[in-house]
C-alpha positions in Angstrom: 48.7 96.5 96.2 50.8 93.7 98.8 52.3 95.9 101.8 55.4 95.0 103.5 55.6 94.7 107.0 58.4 94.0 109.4 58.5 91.9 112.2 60.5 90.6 115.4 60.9 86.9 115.5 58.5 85.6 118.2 59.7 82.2 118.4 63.7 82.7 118.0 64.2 80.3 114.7 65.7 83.0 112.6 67.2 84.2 115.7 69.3 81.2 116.5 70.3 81.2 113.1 72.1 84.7 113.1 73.3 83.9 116.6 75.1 81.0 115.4 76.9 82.6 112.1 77.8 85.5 114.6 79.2 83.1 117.1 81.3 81.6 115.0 82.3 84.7 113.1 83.9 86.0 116.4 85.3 82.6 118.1 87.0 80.8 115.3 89.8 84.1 114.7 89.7 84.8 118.4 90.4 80.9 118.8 93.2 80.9 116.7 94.8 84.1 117.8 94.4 84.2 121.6 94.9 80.2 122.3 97.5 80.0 124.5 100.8 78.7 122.9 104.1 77.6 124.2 106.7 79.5 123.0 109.6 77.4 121.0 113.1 78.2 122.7 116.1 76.6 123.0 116.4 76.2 127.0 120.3 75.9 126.9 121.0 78.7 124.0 119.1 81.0 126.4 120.2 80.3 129.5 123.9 81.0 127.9 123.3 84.1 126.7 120.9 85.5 129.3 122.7 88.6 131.4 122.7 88.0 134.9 123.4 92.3 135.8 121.0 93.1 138.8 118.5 94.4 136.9 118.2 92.0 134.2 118.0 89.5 137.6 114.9 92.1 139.1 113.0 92.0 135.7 113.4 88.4 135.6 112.0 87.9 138.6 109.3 90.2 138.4 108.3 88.7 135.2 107.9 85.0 136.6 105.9 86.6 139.2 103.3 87.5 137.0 103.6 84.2 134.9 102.3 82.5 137.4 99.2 84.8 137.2 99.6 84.5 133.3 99.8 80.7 133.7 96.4 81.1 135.5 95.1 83.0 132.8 96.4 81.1 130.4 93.9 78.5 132.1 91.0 80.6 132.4 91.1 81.5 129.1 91.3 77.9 128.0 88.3 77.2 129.9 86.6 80.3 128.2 87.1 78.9 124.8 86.5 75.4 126.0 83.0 76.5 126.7 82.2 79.0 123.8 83.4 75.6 121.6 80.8 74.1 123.7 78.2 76.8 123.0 78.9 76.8 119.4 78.1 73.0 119.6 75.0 73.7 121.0 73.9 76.4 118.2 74.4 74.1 115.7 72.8 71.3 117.0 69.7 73.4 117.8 70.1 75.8 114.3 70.0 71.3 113.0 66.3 70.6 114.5 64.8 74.2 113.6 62.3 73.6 110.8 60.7 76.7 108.8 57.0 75.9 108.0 56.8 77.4 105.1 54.1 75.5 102.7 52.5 76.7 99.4 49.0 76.3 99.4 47.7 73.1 98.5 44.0 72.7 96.7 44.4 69.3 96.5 45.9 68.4 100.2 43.1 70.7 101.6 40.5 68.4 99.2 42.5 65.0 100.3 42.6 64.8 96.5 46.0 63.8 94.3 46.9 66.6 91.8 45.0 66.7 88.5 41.8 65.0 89.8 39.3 65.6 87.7 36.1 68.1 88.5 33.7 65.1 89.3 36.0 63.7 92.3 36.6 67.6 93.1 32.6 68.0 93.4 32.1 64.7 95.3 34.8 65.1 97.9 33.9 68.8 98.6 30.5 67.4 99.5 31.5 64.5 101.9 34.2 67.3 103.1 31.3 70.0 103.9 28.7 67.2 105.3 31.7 66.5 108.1 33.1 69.8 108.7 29.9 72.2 108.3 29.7 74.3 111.4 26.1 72.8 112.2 27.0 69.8 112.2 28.1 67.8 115.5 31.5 67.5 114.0 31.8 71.0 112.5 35.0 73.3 112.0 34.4 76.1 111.0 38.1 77.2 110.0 38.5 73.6 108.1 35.2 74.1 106.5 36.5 78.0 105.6 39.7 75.6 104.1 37.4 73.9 102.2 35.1 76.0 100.5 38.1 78.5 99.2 39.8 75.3 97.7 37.1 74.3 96.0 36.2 77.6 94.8 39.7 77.7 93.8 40.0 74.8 91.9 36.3 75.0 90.0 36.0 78.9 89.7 38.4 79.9 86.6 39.7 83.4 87.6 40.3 82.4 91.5 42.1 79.1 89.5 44.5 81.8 87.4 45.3 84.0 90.3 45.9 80.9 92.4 48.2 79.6 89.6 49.9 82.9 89.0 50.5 84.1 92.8 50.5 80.8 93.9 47.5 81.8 96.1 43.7 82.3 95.5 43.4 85.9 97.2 46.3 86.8 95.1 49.3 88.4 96.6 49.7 89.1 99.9 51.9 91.4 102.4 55.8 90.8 102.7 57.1 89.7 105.6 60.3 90.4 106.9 61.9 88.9 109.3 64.0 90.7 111.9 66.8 88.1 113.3 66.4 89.4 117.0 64.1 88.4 119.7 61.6 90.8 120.7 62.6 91.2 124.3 65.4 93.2 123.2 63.3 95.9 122.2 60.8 95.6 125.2 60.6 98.9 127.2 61.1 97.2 130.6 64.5 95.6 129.2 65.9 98.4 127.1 68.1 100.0 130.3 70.2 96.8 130.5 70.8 97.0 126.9 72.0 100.3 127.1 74.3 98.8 129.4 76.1 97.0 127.7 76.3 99.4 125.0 78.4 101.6 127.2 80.2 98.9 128.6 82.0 98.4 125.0 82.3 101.3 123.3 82.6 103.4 127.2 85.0 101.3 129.2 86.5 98.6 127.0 87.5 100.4 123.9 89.1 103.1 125.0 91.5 100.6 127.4 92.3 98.7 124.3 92.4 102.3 121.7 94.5 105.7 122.5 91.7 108.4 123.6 90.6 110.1 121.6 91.4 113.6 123.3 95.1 112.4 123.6 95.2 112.0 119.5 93.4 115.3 119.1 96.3 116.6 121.9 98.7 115.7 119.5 97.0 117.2 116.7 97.0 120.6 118.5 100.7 120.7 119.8 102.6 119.2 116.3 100.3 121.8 114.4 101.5 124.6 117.4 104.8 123.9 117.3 106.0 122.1 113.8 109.9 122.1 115.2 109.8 120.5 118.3 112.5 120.0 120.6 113.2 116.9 122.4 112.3 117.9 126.0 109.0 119.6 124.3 108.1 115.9 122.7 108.5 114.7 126.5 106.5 117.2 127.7 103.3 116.7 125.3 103.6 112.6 125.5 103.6 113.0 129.6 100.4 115.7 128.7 98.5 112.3 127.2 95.1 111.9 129.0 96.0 108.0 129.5 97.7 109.2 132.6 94.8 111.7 133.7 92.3 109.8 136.8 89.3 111.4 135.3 90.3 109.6 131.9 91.9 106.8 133.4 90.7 104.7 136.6 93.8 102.8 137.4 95.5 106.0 137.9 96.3 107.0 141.2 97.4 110.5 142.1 98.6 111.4 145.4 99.1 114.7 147.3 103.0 114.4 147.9 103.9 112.7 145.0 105.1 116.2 142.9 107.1 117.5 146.0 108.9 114.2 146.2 109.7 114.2 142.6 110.8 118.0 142.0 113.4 117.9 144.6 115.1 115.0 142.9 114.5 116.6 139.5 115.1 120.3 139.1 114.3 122.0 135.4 111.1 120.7 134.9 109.1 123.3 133.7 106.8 122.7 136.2 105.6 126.7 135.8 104.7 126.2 132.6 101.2 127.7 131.8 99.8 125.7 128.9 97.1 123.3 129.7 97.1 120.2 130.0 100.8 120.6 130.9 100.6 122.3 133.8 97.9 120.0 135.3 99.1 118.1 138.1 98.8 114.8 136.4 101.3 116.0 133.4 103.8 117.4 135.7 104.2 114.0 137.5 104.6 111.9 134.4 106.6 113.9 133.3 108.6 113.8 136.5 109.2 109.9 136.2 109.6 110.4 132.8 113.0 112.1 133.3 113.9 109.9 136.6 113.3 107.1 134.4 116.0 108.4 131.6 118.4 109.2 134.7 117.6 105.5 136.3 116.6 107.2 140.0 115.7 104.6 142.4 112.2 105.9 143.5 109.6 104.2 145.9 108.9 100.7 145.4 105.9 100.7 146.9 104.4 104.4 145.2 106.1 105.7 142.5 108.2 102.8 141.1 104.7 100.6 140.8 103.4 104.4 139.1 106.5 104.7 136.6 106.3 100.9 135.4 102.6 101.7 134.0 103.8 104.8 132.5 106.3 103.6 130.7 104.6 100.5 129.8 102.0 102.9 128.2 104.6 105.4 126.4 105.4 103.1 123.5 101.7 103.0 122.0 101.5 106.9 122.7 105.1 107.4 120.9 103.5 105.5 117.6 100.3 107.4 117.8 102.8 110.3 118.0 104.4 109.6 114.4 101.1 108.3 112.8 99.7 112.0 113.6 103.1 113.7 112.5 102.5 111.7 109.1 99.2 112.4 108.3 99.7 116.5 109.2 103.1 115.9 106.8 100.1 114.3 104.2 98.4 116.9 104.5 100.3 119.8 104.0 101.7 118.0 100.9 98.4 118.1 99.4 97.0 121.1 100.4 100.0 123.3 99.5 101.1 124.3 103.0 104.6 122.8 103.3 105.9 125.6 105.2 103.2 125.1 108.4 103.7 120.8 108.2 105.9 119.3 111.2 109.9 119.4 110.2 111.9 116.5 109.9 113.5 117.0 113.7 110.3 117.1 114.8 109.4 112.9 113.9 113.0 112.2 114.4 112.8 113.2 118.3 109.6 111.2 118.8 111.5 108.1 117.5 114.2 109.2 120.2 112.0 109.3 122.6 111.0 105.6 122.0 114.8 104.9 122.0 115.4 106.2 125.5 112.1 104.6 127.2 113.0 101.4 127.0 116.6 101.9 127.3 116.2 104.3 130.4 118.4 106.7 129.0 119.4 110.3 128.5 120.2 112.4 125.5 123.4 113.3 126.7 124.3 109.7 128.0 126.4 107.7 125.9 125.4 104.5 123.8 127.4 102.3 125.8 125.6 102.2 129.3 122.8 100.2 127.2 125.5 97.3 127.7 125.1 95.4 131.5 127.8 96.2 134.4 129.1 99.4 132.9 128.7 102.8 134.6 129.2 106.1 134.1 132.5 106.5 136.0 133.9 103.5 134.1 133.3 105.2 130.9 135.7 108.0 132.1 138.9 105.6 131.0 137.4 104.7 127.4 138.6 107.8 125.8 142.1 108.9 126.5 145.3 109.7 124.4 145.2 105.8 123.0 141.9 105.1 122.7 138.4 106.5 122.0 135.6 104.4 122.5 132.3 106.1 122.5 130.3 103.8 120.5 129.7 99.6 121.4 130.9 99.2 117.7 134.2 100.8 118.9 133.8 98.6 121.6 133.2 94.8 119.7 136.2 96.2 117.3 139.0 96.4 119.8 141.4 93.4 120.3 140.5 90.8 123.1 143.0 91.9 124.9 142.8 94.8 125.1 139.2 94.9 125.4 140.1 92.6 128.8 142.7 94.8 130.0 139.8 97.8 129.3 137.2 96.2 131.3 139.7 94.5 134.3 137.7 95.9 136.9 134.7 93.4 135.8 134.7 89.7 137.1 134.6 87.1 134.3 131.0 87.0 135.0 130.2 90.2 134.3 132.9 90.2 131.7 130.9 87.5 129.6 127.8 89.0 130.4 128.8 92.4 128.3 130.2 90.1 125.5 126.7 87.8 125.2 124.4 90.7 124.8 127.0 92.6 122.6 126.7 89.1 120.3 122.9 90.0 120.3 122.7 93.3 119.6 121.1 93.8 115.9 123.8 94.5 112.7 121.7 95.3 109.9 122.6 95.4 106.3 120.2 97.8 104.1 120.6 98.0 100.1 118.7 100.6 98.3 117.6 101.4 95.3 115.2 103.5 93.0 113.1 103.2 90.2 110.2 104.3 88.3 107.6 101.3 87.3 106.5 102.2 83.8 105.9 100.2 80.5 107.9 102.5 78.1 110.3 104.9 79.9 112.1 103.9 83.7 113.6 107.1 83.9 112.4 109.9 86.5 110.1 112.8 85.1 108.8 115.4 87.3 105.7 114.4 89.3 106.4 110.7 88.2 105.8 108.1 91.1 109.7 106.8 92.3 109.6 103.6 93.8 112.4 102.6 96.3 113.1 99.4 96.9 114.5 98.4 100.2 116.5 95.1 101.1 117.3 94.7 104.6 119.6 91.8 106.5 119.9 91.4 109.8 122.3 89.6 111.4 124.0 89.3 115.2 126.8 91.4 116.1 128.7 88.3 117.0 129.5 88.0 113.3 132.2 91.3 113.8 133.7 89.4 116.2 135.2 87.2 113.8 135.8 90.2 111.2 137.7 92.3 113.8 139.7 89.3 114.7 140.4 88.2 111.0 141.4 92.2 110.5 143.8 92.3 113.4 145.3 89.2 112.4 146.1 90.9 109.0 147.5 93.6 110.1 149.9 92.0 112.2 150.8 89.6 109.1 151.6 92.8 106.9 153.3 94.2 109.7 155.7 91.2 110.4 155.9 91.3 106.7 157.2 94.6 106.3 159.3 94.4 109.6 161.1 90.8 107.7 162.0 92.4 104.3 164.1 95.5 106.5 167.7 94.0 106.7 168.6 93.3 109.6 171.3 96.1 111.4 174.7 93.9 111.1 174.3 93.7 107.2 175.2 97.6 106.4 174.4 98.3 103.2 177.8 98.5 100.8 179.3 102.1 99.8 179.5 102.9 96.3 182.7 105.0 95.1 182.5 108.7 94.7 182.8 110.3 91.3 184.8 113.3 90.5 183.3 116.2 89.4 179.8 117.6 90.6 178.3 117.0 87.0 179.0 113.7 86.8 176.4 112.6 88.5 173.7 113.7 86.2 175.2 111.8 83.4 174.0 108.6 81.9 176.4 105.6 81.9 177.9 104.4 79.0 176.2 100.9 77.2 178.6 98.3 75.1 176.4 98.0 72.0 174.6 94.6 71.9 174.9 93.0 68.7 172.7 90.2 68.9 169.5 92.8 69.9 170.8 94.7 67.1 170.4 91.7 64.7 167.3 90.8 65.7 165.5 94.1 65.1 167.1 94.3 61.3 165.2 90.7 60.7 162.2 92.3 62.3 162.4 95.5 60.2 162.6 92.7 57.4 160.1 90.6 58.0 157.5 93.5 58.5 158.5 94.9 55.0 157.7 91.7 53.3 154.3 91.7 54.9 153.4 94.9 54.0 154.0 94.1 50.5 152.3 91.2 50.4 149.3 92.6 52.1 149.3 95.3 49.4 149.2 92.1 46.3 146.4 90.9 48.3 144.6 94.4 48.5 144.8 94.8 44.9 143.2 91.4 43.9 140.5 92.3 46.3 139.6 95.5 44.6 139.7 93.9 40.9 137.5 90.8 42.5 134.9 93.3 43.8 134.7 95.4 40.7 133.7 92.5 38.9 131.2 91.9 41.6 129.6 94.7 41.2 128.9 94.5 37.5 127.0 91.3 38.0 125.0 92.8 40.6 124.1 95.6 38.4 123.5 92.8 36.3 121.3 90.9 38.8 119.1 93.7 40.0 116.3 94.1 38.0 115.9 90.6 38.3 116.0 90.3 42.2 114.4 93.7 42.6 110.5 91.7 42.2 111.7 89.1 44.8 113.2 91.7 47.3 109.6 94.0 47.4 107.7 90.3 47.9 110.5 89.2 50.4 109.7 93.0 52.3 105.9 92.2 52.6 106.5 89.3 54.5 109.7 90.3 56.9 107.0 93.6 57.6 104.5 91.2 58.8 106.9 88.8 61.0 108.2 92.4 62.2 104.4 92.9 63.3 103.8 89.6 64.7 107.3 89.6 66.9 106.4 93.5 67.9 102.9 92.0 68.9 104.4 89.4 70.9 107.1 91.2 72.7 104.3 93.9 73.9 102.8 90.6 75.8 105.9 89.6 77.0 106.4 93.1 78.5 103.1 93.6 80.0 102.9 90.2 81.5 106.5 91.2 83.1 104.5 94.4 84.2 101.7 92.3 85.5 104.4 89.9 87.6 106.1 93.3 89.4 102.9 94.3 90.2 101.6 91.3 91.3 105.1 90.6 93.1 104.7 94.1 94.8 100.8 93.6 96.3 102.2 90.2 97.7 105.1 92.1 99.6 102.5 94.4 101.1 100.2 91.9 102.0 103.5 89.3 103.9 104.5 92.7 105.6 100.7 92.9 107.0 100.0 89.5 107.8 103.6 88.2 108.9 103.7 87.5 112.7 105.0 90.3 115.2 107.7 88.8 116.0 111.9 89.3 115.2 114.9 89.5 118.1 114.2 90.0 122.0 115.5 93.5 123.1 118.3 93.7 126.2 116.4 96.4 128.0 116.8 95.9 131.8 114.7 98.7 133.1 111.6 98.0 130.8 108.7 96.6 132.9 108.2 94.0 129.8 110.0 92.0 127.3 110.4 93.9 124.2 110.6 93.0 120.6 112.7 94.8 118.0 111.1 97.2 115.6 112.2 99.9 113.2 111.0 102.7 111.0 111.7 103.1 107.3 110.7 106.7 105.7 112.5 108.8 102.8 113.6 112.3 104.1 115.2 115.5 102.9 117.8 116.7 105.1 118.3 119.6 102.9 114.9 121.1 103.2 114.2 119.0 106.7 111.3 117.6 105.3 109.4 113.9 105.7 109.0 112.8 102.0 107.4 108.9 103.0 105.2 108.1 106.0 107.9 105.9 108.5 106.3 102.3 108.2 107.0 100.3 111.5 108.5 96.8 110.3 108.4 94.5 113.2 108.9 91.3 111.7 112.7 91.6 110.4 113.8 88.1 111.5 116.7 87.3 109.0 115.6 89.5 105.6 113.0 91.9 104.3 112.6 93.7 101.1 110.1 96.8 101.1 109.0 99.3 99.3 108.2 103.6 99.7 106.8 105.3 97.1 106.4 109.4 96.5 106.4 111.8 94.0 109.5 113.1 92.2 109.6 116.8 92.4 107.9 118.4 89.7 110.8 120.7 88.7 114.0 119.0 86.6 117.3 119.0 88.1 119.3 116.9 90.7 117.5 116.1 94.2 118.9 113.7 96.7 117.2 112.2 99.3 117.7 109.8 102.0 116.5 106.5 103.1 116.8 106.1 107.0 116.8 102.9 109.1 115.9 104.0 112.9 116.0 101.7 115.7 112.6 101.8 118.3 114.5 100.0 120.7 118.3 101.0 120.6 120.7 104.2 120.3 123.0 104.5 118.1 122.0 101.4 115.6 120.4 104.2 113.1 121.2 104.2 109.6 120.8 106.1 106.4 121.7 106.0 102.8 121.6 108.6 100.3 120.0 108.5 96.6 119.7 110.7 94.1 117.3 111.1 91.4 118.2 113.0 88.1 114.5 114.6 87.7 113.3 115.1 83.9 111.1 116.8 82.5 107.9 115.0 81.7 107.3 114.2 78.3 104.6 116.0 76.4 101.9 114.0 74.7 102.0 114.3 71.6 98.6 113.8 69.2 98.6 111.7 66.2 99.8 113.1 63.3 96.7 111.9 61.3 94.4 114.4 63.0 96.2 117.5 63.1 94.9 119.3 60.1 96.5 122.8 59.1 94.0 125.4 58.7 94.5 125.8 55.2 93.0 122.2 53.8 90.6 123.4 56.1 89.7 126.6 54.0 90.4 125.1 50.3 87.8 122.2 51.3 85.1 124.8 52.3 85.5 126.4 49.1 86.0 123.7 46.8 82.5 122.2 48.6 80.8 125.7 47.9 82.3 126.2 44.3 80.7 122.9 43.4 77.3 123.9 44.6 77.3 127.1 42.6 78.4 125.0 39.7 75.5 123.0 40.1 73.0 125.3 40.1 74.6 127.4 36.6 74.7 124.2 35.0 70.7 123.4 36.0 70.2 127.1 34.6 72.2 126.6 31.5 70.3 124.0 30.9 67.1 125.4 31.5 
């Protein structure tokens, strides 16, 4: 019986072989995504529309700072490629010269005989073979002569000839060899603590940089499972708790003795008593600390605590969406194990995606939506709402006239005037259509626990474009106004009196009319005119009904004739009915097939689109931003998560989605509600409501071909046995 037997590769051939296809594996995507590009954008639009507020100024200058680091990483890492292209080059050209000596064995070759020589020049070159090669002999080899003698044994003996012909070798078959594609210094005692090395160097140090820890998501696990209705200020507390911000976690963190004291007398309530671990840990306590001086905008350290905050918030983003993927999978869940009432509530996601809001915003809950615009402080916002006006919104804002909006903001230079107006041009305004259906061949309407498929359209567009509306809406008003104010007469014409009329009831009676002959006239030709057409319409009538009677006598007539062509006529309209049924069932599955097909290719556009929409105005985040939203069906009603949120962070111009769930499985009226939030701005959330009239599912009915009552049942049993019995009297009768 052959063996198998494994083996490392001595001499690396096979080895440069797999090192080559896994080179190239890795460096052609890594290429491709990590070569550093230029970015395409129009020098003049953006220096236009960039804000010049002092922050915006900082950030700017902070950020070409570190370009010119990223400039010189942009050339290291061009360099890097340049010589992994280089190694690649080198692979190939040495995986080229490699040659595999694999030979069958030869009789012949080993003979120095052509194939099919005959036994005669097999004998005679065997013997001048063995006279030159026999070990005794001055020229002897013995591993030749060995060659020799078993290919001549092979080709004169008849069974070694038919193993050597079947196996393709005299001895028959041998052991399997397989080849393992790595050298075998790797598995060399003396060299296996470097490759443990760099095991821990990958999955120890470099993945969890690049991943959330582990610990953090099972953190999150623990608290959303704790507490399903969390509060704002608790969702604060549990992201600061995240062990990316713990030193024996994280090595770039720094704690310091003073830092808490320094904090907690800027920043009273908190909760720095709490008694729940990890929060109370030092660590949590001070992110959480610049958390809330962040939201506040407190000018901190630069040298300490500022350089502290900037990596925390930098990090928060990535924890805040590891936040809501956790929150969805424990709303999953519950939704398929039964236990809605212990799943996170709908407040619960809703406050994470606040969170995410304020970060890079830098502000509070109780802040209002407008300090996100440059130059405007809170004492400022103090004259937006008075007896005239209330402005509490930056739509309110963009919707006031521009003069008034001037004479609003007259404290500001025309600078800093300009500057609010450029970034309110930016700001997103998103149009979102909605609508719901069920995908099914025969019947679109809902039935409980059929799948409901929403389909989401969504437009963005700059806010610049209310500009014009508000303008065009003013300017209409004014017009109506001015028209109203012209068709008022004017206060020298007085309007004329009319004479009074004796006697109180007077005034209730009609005024007498001169009788109008001509009107009069006209009505009696009318009346005329209508009679005449009513009696000829009744002549017509009648010769209608005597035309029709005689019609029907000749189809009574007719019909035993036609009746013969009508049944053959029926035969073949029954078969084109077949046919075009047959054909319209293709039509509508290849439809079905196209919405499918249509639907998988939306999925995979939303996966594989770029990252990449609108820059976000956020002066006090460490690095530029680009927008993103959620999407997720809720039920305010019952304060549930129905869809997971999915995180769409390529809406350039337009985007059309869809989120699918289950209808309830009890009939009746249910609405729900598609929200729109923003991961970058407050106050740019939207939501629309739909409502789904749930049936009840259909039963399935069985064809009526195989329902057999009971009864045919019964009178075939005993029409079966009373034939038998009749059988066997009429055998005896017979007998």
């Amino acid at each position: 019986m052959p063996g198998m037997q494994f083996e490392y590769d001595e001499e690396g051939g096979t080895f440069f072989y797999f090192l080559f296809s896994l080179w190239g594996l890795v460096l052609i995507p890594t290429t491709y995504y990590f070569w550093p590009r230029k970015p395409v954008d129009d020098e003049k639009d953006k220096k236009r529309r960039e804000c010049n507020c002092d922050p915006c100024v900082i950030k700017r200058h902070q950020l070409k700072s570190s370009t010119k680091w990223a400039r010189m990483k942009e050339k290291i890492l061009k360099i890097v490629f340049i010589i992994a292209w280089i190694i690649f080059a080198l692979l190939a050209y040495k995986v080229s010269q490699i040659h595999i000596e694999y030979q069958e064995y030869d009789p012949y070759g080993e003979l120095g005989l052509d194939v099919g020589a005959t036994k005669e020049q097999i004998k005679k070159a065997y013997k001048q073979l063995s006279l030159k090669y026999h070990p005794d002999k001055a020229t002897g080899d013995h591993k030749k002569f060995m060659k020799i003698a078993k290919a001549y044994t092979a080709l004169t003996n008849e069974e070694t000839r038919k193993i050597w012909e079947e196996s393709g070798d005299p001895d028959g078959p041998g052991v399997t060899r397989f080849g393992i594609a790595l050298p075998k210094w790797i598995v060399e005692k003396q060299n296996s603590m470097w490759v443990l090395l760099v095991y821990g160097l990958l999955f120890m140090v470099l993945l969890p940089v690049v991943v959330v820890l582990l610990d953090t998501t099972r953190l999150y696990y623990y608290f959303f499972q704790k507490n399903p209705n969390m509060i704002l200020k608790r969702v604060i507390m549990v992201l600061a708790g995240s062990f990316e911000f713990d030193k024996f976690h994280n090595a770039e963190i720094v704690e310091r003795p003073s830092d808490n004291e320094e904090l907690i007398k800027h920043l009273p309530n908190l909760d720095e008593k709490n008694k729940e671990k990890p929060l109370c840990y030092p660590y949590s306590v001070k992110a959480r600390a610049l958390l809330h001086a962040h939201f506040q905008r407190l000018d901190l350290p630069p040298d300490t605590l500022a350089i502290d905050q900037e990596y925390i918030v930098k990090k928060c983003p990535y924890l805040v969406n590891e936040m809501i993927n956790v929150i969805a999978q424990l709303v999953a869940g519950a939704h398929r194990n039964g236990t809605v009432q212990y799943m996170p509530r709908l407040e619960t996601i809703e406050n994470c995606m606040k969170v995410s809001q304020m970060l890079i915003q830098a502000v509070d809950v109780r802040t209002s939506p407008l300090l996100q615009l440059p130059h405007l402080t809170q004492d400022m916002l103090k004259h937006f709402t008075t007896k005239k006006r209330h402005i509490q919104k930056i739509r309110d804002l963009i919707g006031m006239k521009e003069e008034d909006r001037r004479s609003l903001l007259r404290h500001l230079t025309m600078d800093e005037y300009r500057d609010i107006i450029n970034v309110c041009a930016s700001l997103p305004y998103v149009t979102m259509e909605v609508h719901s259906t069920v995908l099914d061949d025969e019947d679109t309407s809902i039935t409980a626990g059929s799948i409901v498929t929403v389909e989401v359209s969504l437009k963005r567009q700059m806010m610049e474009v209310l500009f014009d509306k508000e303008e065009l809406s003013h300017q209409e008003n004014e017009t109506e106004e001015n028209a109203d104010t012209n068709q008022k007469a004017p206060v020298w014409q007085k309007p004329k009196k009319q004479p009074k009329k004796k006697g109180g009831n007077q005034k209730n009676k009609k005024a007498k009319q001169a009788y109008n002959w001509k009107a009069a006239a006209t009505t009696q030709e009318k009346k005329e005119s209508s009679k005449q057409d009513t009696e000829k319409q009744g002549n017509e009538v009648a010769v209608k009904d005597e035309e029709e009677r005689e019609d029907k006598d000749d189809v009574s007539e007719r019909g035993a004739e036609t009746d013969e062509e009508t049944n053959a006529s029926d035969g073949e309209d029954q078969r084109e009915d077949r046919l075009e049924s047959s054909s319209g069932r293709h039509e509508e599955d290849e439809e079905q097939w196209k919405k499918y097909q249509e639907e998988a290719k939306k999925e995979q556009q939303l996966d594989t689109k770029v990252k990449e929409s609108h820059p976000v105005h956020c002066p006090y985040y460490g690095e530029e931003k680009q927008e993103g939203w959620w999407l997720y069906v809720s039920d305010k009603k019952n304060h549930m998560l129905i869809t997971a949120p999915v995180q769409i962070l390529t809406l350039k111009d337009e985007e059309e989605l869809t989120l699918k769930f289950s209808a309830p499985h009890k009939p009746g009226l249910y609405s729900y509600t598609v929200c729109l939030r923003s991961d970058c701005y407050v106050d740019f959330d939207q939501s629309k409501n739909i409502r789904l009239d749930v049936k009840e599912a259909k039963v399935i009915e069985d064809h009526p071909q195989w329902d057999i009552p009971d009864d045919e049942d019964d009178k075939d049993k005993d029409e079966d046995t009373d034939s038998d019995y009749s059988t066997d009297f009429d055998e005896s009768d017979e007998d």
